[in-house]
LOFIVO-539420 format. One record per residue: residue number from 1; residue in three letters; x, y, z of N, C-alpha, C, O, CB in turn. Coordinates in pm, 1 decimal, always signed. Each point is the difference from the previous one (the first is absolute). Glycine has a CB too. Layout:
N
+------+------+----------+----------+----------+----------+----------+----------+----------+----------+----------+----------+----------+----------+----------+----------+----------+
! seti ! roti !       nx !       ny !       nz !      cax !      cay !      caz !       cx !       cy !       cz !       ox !       oy !       oz !      cbx !      cby !      cbz !
+------+------+----------+----------+----------+----------+----------+----------+----------+----------+----------+----------+----------+----------+----------+----------+----------+
!  NUM !  ALA !        X !        Y !        Z !        X !        Y !        Z !        X !        Y !        Z !        X !        Y !        Z !        X !        Y !        Z !
...
+------+------+----------+----------+----------+----------+----------+----------+----------+----------+----------+----------+----------+----------+----------+----------+----------+
***
This chain:
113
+------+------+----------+----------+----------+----------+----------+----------+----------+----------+----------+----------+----------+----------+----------+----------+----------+
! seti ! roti !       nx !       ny !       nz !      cax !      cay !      caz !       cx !       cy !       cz !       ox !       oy !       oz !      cbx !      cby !      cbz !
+------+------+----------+----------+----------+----------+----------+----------+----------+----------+----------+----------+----------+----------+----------+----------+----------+
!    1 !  UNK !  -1167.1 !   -468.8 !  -3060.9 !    -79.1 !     -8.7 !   +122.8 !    +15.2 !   -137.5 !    +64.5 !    +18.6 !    -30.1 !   +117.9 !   -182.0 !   +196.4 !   -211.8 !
!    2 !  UNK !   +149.3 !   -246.3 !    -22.6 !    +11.9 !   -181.2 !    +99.2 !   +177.6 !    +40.3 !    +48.1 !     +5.5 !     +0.2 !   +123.0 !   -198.2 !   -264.6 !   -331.1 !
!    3 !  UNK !   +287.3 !   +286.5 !   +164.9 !   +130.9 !     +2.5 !    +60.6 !    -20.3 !    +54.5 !   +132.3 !    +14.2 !    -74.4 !    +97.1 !   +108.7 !    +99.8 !   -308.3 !
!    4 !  UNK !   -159.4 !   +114.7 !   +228.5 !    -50.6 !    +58.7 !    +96.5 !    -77.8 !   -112.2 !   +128.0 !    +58.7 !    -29.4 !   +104.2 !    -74.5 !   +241.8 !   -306.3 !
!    5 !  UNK !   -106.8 !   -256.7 !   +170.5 !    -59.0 !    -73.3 !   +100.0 !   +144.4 !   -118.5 !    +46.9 !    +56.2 !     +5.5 !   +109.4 !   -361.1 !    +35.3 !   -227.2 !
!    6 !  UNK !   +337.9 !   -131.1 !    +16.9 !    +81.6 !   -118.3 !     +7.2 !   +125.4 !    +45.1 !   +139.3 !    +28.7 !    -74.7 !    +93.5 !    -77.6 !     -1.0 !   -412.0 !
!    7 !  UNK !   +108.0 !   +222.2 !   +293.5 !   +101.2 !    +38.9 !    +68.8 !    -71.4 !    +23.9 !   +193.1 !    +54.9 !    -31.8 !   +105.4 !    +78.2 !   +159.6 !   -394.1 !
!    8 !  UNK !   -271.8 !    -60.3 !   +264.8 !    -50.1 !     +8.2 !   +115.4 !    -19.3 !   -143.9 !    +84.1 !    -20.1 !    -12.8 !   +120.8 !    -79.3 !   +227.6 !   -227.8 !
!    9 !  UNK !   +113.2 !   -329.2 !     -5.3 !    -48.0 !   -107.6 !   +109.1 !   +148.7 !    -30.4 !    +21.9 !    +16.7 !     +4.4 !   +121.9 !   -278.6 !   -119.3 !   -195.4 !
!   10 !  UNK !   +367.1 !    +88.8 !    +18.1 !   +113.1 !    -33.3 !    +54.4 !    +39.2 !    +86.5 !   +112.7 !    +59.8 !    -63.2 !    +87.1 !     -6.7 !    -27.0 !   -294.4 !
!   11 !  UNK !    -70.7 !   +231.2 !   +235.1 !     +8.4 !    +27.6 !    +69.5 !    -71.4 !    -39.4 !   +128.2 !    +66.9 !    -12.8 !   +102.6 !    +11.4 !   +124.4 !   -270.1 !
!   12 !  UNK !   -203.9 !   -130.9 !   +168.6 !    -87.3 !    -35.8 !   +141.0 !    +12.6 !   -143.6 !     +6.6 !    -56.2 !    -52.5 !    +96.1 !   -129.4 !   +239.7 !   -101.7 !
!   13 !  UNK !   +263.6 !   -283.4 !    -97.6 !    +60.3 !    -72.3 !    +21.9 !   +151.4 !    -41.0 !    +70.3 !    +45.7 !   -107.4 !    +39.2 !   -220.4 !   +134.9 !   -184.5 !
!   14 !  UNK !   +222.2 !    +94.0 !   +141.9 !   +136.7 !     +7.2 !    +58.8 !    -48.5 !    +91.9 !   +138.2 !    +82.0 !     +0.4 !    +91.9 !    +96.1 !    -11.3 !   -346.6 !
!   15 !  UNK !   -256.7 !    +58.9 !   +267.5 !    -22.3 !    +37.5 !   +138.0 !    -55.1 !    -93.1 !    +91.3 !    +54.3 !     -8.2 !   +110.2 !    -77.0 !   +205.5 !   -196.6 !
!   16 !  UNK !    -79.1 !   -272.0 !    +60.3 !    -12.7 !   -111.3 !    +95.1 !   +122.9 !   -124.6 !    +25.7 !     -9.5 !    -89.1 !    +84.5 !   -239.5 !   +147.8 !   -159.0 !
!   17 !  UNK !   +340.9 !    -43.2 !     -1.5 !    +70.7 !   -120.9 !    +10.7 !   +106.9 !    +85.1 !    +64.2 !    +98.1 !    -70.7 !    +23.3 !   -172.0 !   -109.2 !   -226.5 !
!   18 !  UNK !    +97.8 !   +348.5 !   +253.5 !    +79.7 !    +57.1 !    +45.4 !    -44.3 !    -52.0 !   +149.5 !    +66.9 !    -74.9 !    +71.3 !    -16.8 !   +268.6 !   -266.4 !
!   19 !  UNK !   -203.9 !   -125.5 !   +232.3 !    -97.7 !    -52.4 !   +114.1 !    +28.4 !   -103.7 !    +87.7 !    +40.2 !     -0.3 !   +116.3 !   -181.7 !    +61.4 !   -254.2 !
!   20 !  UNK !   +102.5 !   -181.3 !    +31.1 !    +72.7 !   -140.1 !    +52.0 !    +97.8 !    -40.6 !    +17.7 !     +9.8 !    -92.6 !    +80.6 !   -117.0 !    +53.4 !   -141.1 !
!   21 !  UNK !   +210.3 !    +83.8 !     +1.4 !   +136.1 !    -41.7 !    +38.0 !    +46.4 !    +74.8 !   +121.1 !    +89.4 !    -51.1 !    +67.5 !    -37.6 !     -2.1 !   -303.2 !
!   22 !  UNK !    -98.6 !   +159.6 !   +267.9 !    +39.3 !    +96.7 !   +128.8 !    -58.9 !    -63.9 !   +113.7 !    +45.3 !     +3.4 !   +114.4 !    -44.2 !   +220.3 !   -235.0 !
!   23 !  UNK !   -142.4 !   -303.4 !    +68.5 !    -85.0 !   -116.0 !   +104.3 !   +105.1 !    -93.9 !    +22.7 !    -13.7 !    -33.9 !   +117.6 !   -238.2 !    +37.4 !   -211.0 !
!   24 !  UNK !   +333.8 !    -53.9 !    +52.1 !   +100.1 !   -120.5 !     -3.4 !   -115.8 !    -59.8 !    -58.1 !    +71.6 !   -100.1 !     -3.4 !   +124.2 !    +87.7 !   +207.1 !
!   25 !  UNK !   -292.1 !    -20.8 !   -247.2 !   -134.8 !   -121.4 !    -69.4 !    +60.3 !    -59.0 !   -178.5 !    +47.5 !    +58.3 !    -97.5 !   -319.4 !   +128.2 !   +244.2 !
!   26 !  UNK !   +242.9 !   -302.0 !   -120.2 !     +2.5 !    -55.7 !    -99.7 !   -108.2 !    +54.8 !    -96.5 !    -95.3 !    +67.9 !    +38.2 !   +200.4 !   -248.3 !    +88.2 !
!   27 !  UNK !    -73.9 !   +132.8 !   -297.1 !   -152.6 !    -22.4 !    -20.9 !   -119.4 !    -44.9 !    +36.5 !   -110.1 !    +55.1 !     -1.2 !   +217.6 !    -45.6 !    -91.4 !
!   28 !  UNK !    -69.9 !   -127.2 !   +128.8 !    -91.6 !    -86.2 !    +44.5 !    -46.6 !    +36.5 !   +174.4 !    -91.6 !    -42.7 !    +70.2 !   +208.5 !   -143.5 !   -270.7 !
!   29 !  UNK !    -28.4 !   +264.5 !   +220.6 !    -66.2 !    +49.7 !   +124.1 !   -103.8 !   +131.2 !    -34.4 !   -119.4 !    +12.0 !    +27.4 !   +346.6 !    -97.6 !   +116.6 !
!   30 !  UNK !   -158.0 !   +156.2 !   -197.3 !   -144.6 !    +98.9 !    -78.6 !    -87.1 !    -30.6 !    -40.5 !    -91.7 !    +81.1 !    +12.8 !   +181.2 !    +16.6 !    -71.0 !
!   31 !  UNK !   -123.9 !   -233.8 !    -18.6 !    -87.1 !    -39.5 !    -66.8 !    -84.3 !    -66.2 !   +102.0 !   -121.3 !    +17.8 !    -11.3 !   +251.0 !    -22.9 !   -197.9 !
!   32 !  UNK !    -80.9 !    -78.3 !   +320.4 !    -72.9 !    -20.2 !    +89.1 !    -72.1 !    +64.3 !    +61.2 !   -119.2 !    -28.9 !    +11.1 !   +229.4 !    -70.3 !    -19.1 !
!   33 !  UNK !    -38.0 !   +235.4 !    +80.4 !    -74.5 !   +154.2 !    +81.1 !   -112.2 !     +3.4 !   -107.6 !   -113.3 !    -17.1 !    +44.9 !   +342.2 !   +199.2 !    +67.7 !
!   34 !  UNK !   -218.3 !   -164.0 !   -238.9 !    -68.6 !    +40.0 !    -38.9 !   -139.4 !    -38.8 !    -59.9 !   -108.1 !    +57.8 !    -10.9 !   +306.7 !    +17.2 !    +33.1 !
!   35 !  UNK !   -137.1 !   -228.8 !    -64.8 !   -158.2 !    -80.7 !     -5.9 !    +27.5 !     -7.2 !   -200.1 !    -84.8 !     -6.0 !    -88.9 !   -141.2 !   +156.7 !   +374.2 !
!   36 !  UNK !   +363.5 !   -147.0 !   -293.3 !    -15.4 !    +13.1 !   -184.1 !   +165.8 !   -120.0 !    -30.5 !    +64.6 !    -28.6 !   +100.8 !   -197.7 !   +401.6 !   -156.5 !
!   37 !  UNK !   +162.0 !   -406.5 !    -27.5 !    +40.0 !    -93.5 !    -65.3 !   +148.8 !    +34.8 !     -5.9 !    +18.5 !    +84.4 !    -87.7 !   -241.5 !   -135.8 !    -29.4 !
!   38 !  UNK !   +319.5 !    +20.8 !   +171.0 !   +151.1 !    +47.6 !     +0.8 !    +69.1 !    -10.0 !   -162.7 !    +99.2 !    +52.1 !    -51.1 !    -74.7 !   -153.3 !   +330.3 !
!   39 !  UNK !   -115.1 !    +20.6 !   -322.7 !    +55.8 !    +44.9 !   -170.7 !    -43.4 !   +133.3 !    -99.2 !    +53.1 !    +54.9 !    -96.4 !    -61.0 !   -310.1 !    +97.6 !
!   40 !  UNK !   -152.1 !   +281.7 !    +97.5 !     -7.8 !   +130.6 !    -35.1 !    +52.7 !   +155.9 !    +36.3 !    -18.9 !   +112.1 !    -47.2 !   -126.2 !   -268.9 !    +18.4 !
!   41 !  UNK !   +224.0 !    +97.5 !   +142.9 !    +30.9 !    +91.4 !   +111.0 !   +134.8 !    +36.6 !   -112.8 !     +1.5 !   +111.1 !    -53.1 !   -107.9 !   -223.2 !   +355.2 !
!   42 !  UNK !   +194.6 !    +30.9 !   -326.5 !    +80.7 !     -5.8 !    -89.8 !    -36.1 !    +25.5 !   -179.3 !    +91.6 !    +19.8 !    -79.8 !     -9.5 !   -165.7 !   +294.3 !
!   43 !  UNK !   -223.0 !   +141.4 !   -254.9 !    +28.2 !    +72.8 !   -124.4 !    -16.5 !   +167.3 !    +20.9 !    +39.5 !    +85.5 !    -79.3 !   -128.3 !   -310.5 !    -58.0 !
!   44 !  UNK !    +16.4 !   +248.9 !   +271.9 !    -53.6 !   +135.0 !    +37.2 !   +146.3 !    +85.2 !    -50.7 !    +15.5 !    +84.1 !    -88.5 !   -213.2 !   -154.4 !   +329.4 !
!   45 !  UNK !   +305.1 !     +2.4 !   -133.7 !    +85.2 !    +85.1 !    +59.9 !   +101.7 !    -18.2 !   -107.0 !    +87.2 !    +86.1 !    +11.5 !   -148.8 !    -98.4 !   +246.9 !
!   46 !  UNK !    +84.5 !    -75.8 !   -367.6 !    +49.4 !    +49.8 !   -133.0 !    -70.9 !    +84.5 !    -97.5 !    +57.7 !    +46.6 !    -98.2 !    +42.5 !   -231.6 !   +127.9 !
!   47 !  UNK !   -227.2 !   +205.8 !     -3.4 !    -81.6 !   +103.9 !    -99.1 !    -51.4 !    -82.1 !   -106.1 !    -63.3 !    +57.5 !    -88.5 !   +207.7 !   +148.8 !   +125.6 !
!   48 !  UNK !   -129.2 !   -323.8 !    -43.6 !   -138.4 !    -78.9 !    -38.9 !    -87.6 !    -43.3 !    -29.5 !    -29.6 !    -67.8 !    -98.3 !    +82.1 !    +93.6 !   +127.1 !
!   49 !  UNK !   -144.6 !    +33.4 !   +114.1 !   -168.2 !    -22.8 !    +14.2 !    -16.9 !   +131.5 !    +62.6 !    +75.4 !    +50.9 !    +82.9 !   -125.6 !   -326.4 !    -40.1 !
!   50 !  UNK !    -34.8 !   +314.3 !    -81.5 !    -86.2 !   +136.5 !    +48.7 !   -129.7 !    -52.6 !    +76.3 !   -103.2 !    -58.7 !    -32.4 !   +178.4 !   +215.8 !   -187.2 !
!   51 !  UNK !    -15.5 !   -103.8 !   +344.5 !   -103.1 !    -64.9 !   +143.9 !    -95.8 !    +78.8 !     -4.5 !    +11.0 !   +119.9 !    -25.6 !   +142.6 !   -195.1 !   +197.9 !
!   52 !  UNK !   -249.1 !    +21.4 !   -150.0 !   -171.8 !    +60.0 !    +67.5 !    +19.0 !   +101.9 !    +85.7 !   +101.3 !    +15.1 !    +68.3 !   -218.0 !   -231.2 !    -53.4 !
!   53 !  UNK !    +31.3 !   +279.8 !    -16.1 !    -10.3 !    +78.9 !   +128.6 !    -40.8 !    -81.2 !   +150.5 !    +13.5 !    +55.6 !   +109.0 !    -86.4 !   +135.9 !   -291.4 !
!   54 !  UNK !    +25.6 !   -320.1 !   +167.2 !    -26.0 !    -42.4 !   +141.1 !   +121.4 !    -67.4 !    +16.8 !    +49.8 !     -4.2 !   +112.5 !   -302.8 !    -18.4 !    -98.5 !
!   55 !  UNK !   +340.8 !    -62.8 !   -166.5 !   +120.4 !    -69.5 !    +96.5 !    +95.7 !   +163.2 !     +3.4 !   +107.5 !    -59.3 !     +9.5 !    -93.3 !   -283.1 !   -113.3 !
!   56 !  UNK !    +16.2 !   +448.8 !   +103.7 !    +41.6 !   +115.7 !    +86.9 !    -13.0 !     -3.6 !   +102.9 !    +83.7 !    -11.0 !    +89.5 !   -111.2 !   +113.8 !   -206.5 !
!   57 !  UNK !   -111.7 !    -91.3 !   +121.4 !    -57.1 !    +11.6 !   +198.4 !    +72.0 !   -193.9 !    +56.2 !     +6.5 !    -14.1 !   +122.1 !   -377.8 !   +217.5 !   -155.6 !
!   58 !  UNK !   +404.5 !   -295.6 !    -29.7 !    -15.5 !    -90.7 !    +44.8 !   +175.7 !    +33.1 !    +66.6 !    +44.3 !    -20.8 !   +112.9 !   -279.8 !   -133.6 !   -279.8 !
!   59 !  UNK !   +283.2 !   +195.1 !    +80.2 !   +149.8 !    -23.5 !     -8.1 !    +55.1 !   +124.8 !   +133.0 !    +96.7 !     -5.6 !    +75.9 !    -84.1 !    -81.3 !   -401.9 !
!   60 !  UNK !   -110.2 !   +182.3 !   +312.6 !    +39.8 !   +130.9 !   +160.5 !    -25.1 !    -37.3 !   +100.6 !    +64.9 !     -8.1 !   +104.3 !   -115.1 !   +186.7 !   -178.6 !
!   61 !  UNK !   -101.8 !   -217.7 !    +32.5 !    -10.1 !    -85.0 !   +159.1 !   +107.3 !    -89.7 !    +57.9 !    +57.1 !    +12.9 !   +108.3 !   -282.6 !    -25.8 !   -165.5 !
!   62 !  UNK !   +244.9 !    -95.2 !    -49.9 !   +118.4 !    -51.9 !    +48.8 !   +135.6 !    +57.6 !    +53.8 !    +93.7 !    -53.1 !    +59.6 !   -202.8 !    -66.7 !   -195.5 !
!   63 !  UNK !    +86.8 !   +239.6 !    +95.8 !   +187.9 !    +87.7 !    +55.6 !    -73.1 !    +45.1 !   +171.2 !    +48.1 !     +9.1 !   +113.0 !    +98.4 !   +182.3 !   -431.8 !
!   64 !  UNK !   -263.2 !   -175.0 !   +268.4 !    -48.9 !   +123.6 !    +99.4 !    +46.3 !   +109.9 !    -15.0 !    +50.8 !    +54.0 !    +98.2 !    -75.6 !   -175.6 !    +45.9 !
!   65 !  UNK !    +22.2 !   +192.3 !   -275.4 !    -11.0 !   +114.1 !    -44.2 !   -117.5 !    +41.3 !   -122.5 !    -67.5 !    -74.2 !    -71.4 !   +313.2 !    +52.9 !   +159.6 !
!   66 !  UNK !   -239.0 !   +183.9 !    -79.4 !   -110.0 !    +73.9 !    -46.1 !    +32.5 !    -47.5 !   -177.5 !    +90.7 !    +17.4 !    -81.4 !   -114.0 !   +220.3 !   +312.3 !
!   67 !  UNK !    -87.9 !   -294.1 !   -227.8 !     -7.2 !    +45.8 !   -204.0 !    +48.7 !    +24.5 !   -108.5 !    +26.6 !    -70.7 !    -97.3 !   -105.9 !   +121.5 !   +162.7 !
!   68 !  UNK !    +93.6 !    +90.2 !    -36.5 !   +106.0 !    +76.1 !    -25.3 !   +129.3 !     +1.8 !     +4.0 !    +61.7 !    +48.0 !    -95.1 !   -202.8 !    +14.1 !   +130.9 !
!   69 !  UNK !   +224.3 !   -127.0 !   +102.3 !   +126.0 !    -50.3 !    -41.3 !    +52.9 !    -67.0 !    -65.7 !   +121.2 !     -8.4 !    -19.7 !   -134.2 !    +47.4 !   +131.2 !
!   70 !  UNK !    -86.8 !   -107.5 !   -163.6 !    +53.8 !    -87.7 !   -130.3 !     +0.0 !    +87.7 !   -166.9 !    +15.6 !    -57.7 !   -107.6 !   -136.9 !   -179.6 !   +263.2 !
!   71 !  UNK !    +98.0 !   +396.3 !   -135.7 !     +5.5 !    +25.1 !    -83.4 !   +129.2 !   +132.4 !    -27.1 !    +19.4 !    +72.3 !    -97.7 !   -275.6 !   -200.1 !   +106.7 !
!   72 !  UNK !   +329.9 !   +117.5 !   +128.6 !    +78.2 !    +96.0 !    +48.7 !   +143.7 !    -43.1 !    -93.4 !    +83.6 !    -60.3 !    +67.3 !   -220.5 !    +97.9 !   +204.3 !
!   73 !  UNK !   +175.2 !    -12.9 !   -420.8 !   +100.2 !    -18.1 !    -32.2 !   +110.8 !    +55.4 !    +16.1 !     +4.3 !   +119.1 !    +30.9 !   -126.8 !   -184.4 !   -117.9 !
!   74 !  UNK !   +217.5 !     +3.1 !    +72.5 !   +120.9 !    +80.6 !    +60.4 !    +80.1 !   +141.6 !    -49.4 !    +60.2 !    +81.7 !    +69.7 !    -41.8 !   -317.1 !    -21.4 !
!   75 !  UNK !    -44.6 !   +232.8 !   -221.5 !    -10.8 !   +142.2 !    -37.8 !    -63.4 !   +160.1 !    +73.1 !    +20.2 !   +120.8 !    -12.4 !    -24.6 !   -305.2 !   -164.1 !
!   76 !  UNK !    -80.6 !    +91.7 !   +255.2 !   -136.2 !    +83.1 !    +10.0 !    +84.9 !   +102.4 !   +114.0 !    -34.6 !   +116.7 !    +18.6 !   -222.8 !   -322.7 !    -66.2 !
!   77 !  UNK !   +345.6 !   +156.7 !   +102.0 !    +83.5 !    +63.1 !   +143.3 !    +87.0 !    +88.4 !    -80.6 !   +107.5 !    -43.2 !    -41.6 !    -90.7 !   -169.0 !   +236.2 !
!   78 !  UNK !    -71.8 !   +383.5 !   -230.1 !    +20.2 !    +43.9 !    -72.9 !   +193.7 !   +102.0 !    +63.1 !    +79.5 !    +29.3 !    -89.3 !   -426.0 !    -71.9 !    -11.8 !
!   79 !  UNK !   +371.1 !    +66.1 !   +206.6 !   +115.8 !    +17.9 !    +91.8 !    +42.6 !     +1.9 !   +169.3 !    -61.9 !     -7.8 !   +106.2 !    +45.4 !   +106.5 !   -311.8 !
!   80 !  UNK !   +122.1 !    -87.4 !   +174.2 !    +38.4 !    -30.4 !   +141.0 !    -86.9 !    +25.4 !   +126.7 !    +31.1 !    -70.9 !    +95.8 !   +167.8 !   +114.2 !   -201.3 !
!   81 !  UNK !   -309.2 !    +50.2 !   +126.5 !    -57.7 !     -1.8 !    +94.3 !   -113.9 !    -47.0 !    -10.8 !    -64.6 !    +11.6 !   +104.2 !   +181.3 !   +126.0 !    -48.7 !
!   82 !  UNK !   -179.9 !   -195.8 !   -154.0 !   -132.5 !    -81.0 !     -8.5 !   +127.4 !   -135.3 !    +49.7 !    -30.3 !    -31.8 !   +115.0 !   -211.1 !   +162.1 !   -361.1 !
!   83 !  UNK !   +323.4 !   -185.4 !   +214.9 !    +45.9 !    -88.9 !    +27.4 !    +21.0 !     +8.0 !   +204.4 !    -33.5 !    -83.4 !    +84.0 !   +134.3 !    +71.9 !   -396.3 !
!   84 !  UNK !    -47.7 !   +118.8 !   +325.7 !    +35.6 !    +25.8 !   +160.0 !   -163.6 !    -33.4 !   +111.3 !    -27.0 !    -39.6 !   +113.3 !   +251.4 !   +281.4 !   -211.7 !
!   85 !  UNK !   -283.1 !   -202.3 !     -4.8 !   -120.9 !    +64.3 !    +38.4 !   -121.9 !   -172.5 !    +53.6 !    -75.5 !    -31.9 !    +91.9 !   +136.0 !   +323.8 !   -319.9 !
!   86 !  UNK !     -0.6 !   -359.2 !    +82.9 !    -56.8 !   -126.6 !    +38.3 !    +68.6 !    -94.0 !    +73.8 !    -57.9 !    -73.8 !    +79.6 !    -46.6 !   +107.0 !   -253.2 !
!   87 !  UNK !   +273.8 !    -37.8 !   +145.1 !    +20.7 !    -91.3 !   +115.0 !    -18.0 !    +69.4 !   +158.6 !    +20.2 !    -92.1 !    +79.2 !   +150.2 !    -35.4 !   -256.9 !
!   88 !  UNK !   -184.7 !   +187.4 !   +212.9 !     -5.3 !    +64.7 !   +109.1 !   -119.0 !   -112.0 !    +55.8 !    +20.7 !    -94.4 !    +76.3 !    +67.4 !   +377.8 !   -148.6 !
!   89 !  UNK !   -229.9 !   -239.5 !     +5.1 !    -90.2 !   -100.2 !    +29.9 !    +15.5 !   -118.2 !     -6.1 !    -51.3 !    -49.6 !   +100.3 !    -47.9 !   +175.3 !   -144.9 !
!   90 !  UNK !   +134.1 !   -186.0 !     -6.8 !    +36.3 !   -154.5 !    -14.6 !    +73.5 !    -14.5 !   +120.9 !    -38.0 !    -92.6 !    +71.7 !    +55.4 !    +59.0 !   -329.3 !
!   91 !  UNK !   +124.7 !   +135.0 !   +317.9 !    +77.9 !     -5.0 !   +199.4 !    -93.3 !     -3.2 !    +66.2 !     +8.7 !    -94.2 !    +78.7 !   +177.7 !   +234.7 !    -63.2 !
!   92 !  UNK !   -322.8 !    -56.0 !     +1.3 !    -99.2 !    +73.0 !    +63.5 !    -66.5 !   -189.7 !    +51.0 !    -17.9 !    -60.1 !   +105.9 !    -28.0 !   +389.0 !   -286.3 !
!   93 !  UNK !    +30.5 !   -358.5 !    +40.0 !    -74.1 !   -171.1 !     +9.9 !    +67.8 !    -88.2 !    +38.8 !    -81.5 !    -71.4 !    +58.5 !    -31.5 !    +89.5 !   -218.2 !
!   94 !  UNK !   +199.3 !    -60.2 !   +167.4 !   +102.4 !   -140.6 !    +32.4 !    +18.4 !    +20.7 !   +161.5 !     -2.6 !   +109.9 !    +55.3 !   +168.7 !   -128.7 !   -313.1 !
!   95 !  UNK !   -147.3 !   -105.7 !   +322.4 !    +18.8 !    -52.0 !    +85.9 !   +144.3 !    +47.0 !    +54.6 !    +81.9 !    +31.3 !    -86.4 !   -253.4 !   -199.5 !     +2.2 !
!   96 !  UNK !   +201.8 !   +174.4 !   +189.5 !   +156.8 !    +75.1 !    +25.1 !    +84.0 !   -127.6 !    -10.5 !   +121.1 !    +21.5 !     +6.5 !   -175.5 !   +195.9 !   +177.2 !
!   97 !  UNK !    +24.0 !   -324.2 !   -196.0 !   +145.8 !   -108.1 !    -65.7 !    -56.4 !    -33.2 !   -133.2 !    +13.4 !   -112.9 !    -47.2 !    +85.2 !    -32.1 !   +278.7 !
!   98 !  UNK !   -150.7 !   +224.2 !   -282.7 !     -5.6 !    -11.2 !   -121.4 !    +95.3 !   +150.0 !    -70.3 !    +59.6 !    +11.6 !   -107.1 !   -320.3 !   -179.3 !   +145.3 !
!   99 !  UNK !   +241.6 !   +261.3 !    +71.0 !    +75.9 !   +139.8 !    -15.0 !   +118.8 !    -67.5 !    -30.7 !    +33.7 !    -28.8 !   -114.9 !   -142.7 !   +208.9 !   +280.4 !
!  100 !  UNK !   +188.2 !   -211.8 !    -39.9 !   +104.5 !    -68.2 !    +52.1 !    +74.6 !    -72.4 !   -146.6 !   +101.1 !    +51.0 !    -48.5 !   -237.0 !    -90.1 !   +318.3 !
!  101 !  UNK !    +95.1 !    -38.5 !   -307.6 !    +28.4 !    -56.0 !   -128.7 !    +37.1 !    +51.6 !    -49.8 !   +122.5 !     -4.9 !    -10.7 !   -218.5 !    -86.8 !     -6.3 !
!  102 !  UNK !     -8.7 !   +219.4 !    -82.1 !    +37.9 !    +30.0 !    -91.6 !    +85.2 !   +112.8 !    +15.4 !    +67.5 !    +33.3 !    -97.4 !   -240.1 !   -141.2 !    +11.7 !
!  103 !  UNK !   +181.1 !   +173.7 !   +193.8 !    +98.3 !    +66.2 !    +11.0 !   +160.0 !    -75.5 !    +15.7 !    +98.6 !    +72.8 !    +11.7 !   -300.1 !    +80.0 !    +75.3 !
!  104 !  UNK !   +211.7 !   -264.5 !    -87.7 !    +80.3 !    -63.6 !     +0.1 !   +106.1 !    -56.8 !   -135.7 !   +119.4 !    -21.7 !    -20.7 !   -287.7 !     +9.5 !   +217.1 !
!  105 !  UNK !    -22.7 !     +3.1 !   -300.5 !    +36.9 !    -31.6 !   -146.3 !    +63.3 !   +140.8 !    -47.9 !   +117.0 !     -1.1 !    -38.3 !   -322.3 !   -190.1 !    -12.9 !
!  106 !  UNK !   +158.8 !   +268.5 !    +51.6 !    +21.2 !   +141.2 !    -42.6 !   +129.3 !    +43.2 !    +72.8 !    +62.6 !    +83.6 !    -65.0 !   -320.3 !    -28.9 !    +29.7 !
!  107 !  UNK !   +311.6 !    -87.8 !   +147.5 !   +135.5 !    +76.8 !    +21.4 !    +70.8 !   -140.7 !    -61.4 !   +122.5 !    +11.7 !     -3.6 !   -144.7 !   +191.5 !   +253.1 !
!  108 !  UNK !    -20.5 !   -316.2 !   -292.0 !    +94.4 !    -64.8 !    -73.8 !    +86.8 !    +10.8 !   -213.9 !   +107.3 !     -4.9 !    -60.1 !   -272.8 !   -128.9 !   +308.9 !
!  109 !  UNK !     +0.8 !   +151.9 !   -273.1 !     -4.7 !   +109.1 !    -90.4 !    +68.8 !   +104.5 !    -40.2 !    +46.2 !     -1.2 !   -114.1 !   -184.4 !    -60.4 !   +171.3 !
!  110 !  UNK !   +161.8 !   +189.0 !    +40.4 !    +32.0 !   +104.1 !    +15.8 !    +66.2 !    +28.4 !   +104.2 !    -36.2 !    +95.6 !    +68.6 !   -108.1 !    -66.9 !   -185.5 !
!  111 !  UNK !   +232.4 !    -88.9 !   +144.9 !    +88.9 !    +39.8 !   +114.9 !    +57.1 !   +168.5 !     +0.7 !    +33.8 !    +54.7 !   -105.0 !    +41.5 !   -329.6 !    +95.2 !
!  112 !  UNK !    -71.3 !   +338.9 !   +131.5 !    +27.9 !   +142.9 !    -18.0 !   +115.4 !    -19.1 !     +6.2 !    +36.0 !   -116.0 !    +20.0 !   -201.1 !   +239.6 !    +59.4 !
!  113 !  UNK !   +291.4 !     +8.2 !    -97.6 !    +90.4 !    +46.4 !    -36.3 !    +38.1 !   +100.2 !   +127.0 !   +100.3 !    +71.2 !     -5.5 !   -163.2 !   -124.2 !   -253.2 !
+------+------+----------+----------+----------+----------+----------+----------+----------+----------+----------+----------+----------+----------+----------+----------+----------+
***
């Protein structure tokens, strides 16, 4: 059971540091948003320290996301159309030179044939 818990925090440790790095944010820029200690920000996101429930809320607020996305692991995107299904929303949200971009990264990526 402790293996079990230990694996869940590396994981919600590797999801916020997925979060932030997609932020372009430093640690220390997370830790700032958030009002908590960039060395803790860094044992979080190696699996570590097992955060409170308020530094959670401290650390979403800081994304400006729900709660819950910090608990959205990447296993959890069980096939291709839960995957279709969510980036879709994520196009739906971005800014059109932010579209622009990444459609840019992605035909670099994947150039068609």
């Amino acid at each position: 059971m402790e293996k079990h818990r230990e694996s869940k925090r590396v994981l919600l440790g590797r999801r916020i540091r997925a979060i932030r790095k997609a932020k372009g944010w430093t640690q220390e820029e997370l830790g700032s948003k958030a009002d908590i200690s960039y060395k803790y920000i860094g044992e979080v996101e190696r699996g570590q320290q097992n955060p409170s429930f308020d530094t959670l809320v401290k650390i979403a607020d800081a994304f400006e996301i729900e709660l819950s996305e910090l608990f959205r692991f990447e296993q959890c995107i069980a096939n291709r159309k839960d995957i279709e299904t969510r980036l879709t929303k994520i196009l739906k949200g971005i800014s059109d030179d932010d579209l622009r971009q990444l459609f840019f990264v992605l035909k670099g990526l994947y150039p068609q044939k």
